[in-house]
N, C-alpha and C positions, 0 to 999 in steps of 0.2 A: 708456265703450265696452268690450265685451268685449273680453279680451285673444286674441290668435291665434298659432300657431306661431313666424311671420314676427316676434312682437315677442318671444317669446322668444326665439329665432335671433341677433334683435341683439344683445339684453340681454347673454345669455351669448356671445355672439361666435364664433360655429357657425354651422354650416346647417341649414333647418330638416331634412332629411335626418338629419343627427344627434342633432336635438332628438325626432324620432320613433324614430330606434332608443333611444335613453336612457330615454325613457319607456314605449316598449312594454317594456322590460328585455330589450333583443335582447343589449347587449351591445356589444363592437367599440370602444367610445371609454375613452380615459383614466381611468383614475380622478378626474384632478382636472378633469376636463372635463366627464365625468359631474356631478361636484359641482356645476359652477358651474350646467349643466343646469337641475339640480334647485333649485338658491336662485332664479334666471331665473323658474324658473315658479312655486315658492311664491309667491315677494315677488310676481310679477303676477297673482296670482292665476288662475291658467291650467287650467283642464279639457280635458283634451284628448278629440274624438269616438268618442266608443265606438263608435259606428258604423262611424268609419273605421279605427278600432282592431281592428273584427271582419273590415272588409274585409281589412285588412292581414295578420292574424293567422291569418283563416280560422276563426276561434271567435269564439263570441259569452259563454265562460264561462256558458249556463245550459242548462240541463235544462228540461223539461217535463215536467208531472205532472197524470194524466186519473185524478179518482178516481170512483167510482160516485154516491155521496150524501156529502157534505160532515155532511149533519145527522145522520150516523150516527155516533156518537163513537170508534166505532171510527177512522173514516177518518182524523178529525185528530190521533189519534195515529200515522195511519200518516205523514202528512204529514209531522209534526214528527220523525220520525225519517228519511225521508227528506231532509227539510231538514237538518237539524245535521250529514247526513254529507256534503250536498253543501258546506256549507259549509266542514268542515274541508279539503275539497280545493279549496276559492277558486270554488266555484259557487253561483248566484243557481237558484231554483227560480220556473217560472211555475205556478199554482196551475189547473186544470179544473175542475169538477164538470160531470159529463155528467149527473146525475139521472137514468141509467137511457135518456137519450132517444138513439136511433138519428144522428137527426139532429145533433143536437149532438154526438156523439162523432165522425163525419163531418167537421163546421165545426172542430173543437177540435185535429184530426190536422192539417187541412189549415192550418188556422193556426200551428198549432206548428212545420209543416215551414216555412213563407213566416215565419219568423220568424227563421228560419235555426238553432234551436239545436241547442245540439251532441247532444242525444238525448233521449228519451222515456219516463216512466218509466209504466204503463199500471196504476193497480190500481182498475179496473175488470171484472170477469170474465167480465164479460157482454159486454163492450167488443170483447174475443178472440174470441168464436164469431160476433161479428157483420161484425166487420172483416175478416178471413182475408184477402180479397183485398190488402188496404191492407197488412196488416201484412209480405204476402210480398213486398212491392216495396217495403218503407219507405225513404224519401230520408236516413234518420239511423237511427243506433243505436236498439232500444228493448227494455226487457225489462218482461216483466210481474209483477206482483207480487199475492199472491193470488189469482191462476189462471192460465190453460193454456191451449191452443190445441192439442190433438189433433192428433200428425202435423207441428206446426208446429216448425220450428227457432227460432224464439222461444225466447229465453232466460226463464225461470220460475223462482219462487221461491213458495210457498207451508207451511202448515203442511199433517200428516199429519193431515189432515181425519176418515180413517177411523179412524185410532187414537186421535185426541178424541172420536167418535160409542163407542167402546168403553171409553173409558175413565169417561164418563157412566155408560154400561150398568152398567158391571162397579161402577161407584163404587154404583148404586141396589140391584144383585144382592144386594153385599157389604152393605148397611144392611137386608135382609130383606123389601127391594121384589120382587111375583112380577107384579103387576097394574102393568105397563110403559107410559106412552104417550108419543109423539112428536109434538113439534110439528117440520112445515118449511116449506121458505118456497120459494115460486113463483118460476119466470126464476132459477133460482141455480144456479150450476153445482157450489159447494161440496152444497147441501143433500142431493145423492143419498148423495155420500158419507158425509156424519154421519149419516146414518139408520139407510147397510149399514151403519159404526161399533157402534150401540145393536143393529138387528138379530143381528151377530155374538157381540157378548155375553152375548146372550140365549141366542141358539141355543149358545156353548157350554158356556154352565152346564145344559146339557138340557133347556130350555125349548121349545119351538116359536116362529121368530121372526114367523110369523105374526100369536102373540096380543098380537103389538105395535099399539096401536091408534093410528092416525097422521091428524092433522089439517092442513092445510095453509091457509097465507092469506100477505099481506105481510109482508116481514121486519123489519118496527118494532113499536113498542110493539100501535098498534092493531091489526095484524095477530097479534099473539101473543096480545091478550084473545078476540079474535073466534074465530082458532084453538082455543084453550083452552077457551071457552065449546060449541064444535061437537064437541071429545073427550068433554067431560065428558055430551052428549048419547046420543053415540057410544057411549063406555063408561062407564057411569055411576059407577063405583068404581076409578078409578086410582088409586094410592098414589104412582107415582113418575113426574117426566114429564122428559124429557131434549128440551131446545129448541134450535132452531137455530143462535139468537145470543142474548146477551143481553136485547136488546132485546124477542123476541118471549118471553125470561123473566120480565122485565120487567111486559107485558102479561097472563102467563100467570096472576100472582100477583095482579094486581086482578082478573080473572075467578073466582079462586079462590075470595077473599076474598067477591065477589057473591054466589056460589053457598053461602054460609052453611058455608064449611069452611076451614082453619087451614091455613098453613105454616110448620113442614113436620109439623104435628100430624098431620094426616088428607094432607096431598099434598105431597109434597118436587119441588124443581124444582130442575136443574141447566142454567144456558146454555153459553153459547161464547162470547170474545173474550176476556171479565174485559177489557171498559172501566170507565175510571173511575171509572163509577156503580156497577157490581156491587158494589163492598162499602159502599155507604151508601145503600142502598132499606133496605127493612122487610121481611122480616128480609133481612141480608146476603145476597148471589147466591153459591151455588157452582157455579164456574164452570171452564173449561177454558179456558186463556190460552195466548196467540199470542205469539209473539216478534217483534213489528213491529219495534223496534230493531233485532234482527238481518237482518230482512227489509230497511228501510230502507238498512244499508248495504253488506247483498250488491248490490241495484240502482245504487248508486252508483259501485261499485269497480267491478260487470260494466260502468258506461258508461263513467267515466274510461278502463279498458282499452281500450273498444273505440275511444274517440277518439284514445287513444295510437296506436293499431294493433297492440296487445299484443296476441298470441295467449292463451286460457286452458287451462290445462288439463282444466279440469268438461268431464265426461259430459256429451253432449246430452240435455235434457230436463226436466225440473222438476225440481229441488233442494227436496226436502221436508224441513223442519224439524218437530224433536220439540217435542210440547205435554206440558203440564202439568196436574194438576185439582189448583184451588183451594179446598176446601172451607170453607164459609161454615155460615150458620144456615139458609139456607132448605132445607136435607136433615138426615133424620134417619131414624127405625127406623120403618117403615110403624105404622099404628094396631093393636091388638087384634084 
C-alpha cells in the first residue's frame, strides 16, 4: 500500500502538519525533528503530492515554453538553453510547438495558464502579433524570445537582426560581390529586418539598394531551394546571395548546385542562426550566429524575478543582443 503523510506523522512521531512544513522546506521544526522527518519518509518510501505541494506553495516550479517549429534546429537549441537555465534555478520546462498554427498557439496559452505554471517563455514570433490580445491580460508572467510585440509591454529578447542583414552585406561587399541577392522567408516578422540589414550595406558602399535582387518562399530548406531557384531566374548572374536562416541557405546551395554552378566558385552564400548543421553541409555555411545561450537565460532570470515579485531595472522594450559572422567555405571572392 502506498505510504501517506498520516504514516509518516507516526513513524516520525509529529503531525502531519509538520511533516508538510519539513518537506515542503518551510522550515519552523527542530533540527533533530526535521531529521527524524526525513528518515520517516525515506525508510517508507513516501512521495509526497506535487499537487498539493503547488497548492500549498502557490508554485508549480515550471515554466512553459511555446516555440514556432520544433523541426527547425534552430529551435532546439533555443529550448536547450532555455531548459539548463531553468534548471539551475530548480525549474522543470513544458515543451509546445505551435507549428506556426493559430489555433494551436491559442489551445497551448490556454493550457499552460490551467496548468497553473509559474510563467511562459514564448519564442515563437509570429505567436506575438497574433496573440496581442492574450498576451495583454496574461494570468502569468511571460516574456518573449526572438521577437516582439509592437507597443507591447512584453518583455523581449532578441538578436540585432538588422545588424546581421549588414553584416552579411558588408561581409559579400568586402569579398568583391557587386551582383547582391536575397533570399527571405514569408509570415516572419525577423525577415523584414535582415533584408534592411543586406539593403543598408549595400546602399552604404554606394551601391543602389535596389539592385538587390530579393526572392521570397518558406523558411526551411525547401523553401530556400525554390527561393534560390526563382532569383537565379530573376537575376541570372548573382555572385553573392545573403539568406534568411540557415536553413533556406541550406536549400539555396542545392538549387545552386542544379543550376550547373559552384559554391562559392561562381555564387557564395551566407545564412543566419549558425545551427549545428551550418559548419558540416558541403561546403561549410558562413553564417551570422545568435546567442540562444544568452537568450535562454535572460527569459529565465526575467521569469524567476518576476515570480519573486522582484522589480527589474531593464528599459521597457526588446533587449537586443549583438551577433557575430561566422565565416565558412561556402563564400569567397566573386568569379572573374
Amino acid at each position: 500500500m502506498t505510504p501517506t503523510i498520516a504514516d509518516v506523522a507516526r513513524r516520525a512521531g509529529v503531525s502531519t502538519a509538520t511533516v508538510s512544513r519539513v518537506l515542503a522546506g518551510l522550515g519552523g521544526a527542530r533540527p533533530a525533528t526535521s531529521e527524524r522527518v526525513l528518515d520517516a519518509a525515506r525508510n517508507l518510501g513516501y512521495r509526497p503530492s506535487g499537487v498539493a505541494r503547488s497548492l500549498k506553495l502557490k508554485t508549480t516550479r515550471t515554466f512553459g515554453l511555446i516555440v514556432t517549429d520544433i523541426e527547425n534546429p534552430f529551435f532546439p537549441q533555443l529550448v536547450r538553453a532555455v531548459e539548463d537555465a531553468a534548471n539551475e534555478q530548480g525549474y522543470a520546462v513544458l515543451l509546445c510547438n505551435a507549428v506556426d498554427d493559430p489555433d494551436r498557439e491559442v489551445a497551448y496559452l490556454e493550457l499552460l495558464a490551467d496548468r497553473r505554471v509559474d510563467g511562459v517563455v514564448i519564442a515563437a514570433g509570429s505567436l506575438g502579433m497574433r496573440q496581442q490580445r492574450w498576451l495583454a491580460s496574461a494570468p502569468v508572467p511571460v516574456v518573449l524570445v526572438n521577437g516582439s510585440v509592437p507597443g507591447s509591454r512584453v518583455a523581449s529578447i532578441g538578436s540585432d537582426n538588422v545588424a546581421g542583414g549588414r553584416l552579411a552585406g558588408e561581409h559579400l561587399l568586402a569579398l568583391g560581390h557587386r551582383r547582391i541577392g536575397a533570399l527571405t522567408a514569408v509570415r516572419n516578422v525577423d525577415a523584414g529586418a535582415r533584408l534592411a540589414g543586406v539593403r543598408a550595406a549595400v546602399q552604404a558602399f554606394g551601391l543602389d539598394p535596389a539592385r538587390v535582387a530579393v526572392a521570397t518562399d518558406e523558411p526551411g530548406v525547401a523553401g530556400g531551394e525554390q527561393a534560390m531557384a526563382a532569383l537565379l531566374r530573376l537575376a541570372p548572374h548573382p555572385t553573392g546571395v545573403a539568406a534568411y536562416n540557415d536553413l533556406m541557405a541550406i536549400g539555396a546551395l542545392r538549387a545552386i548546385r542544379a543550376s550547373g554552378r559552384r559554391v562559392p566558385h561562381d555564387v557564395s552564400v551566407v545564412g543566419f542562426d549558425d545551427i549545428g548543421l551550418a559548419a558540416f553541409v558541403d561546403p561549410a555555411l558562413t553564417t551570422v550566429a545568435q546567442s540562444t545561450a544568452e537568450m535562454g537565460r535572460w527569459a529565465i532570470a526575467r521569469l524567476t524575478a518576476a515570480v519573486r515579485g522582484e522589480a527589474t531595472t531593464e528599459p521597457a522594450g526588446q533587449v537586443l543582443l549583438p551577433v557575430r559572422l561566422c565565416v565558412r567555405a561556402s563564400s569567397g571572392h566573386p568569379p572573374d
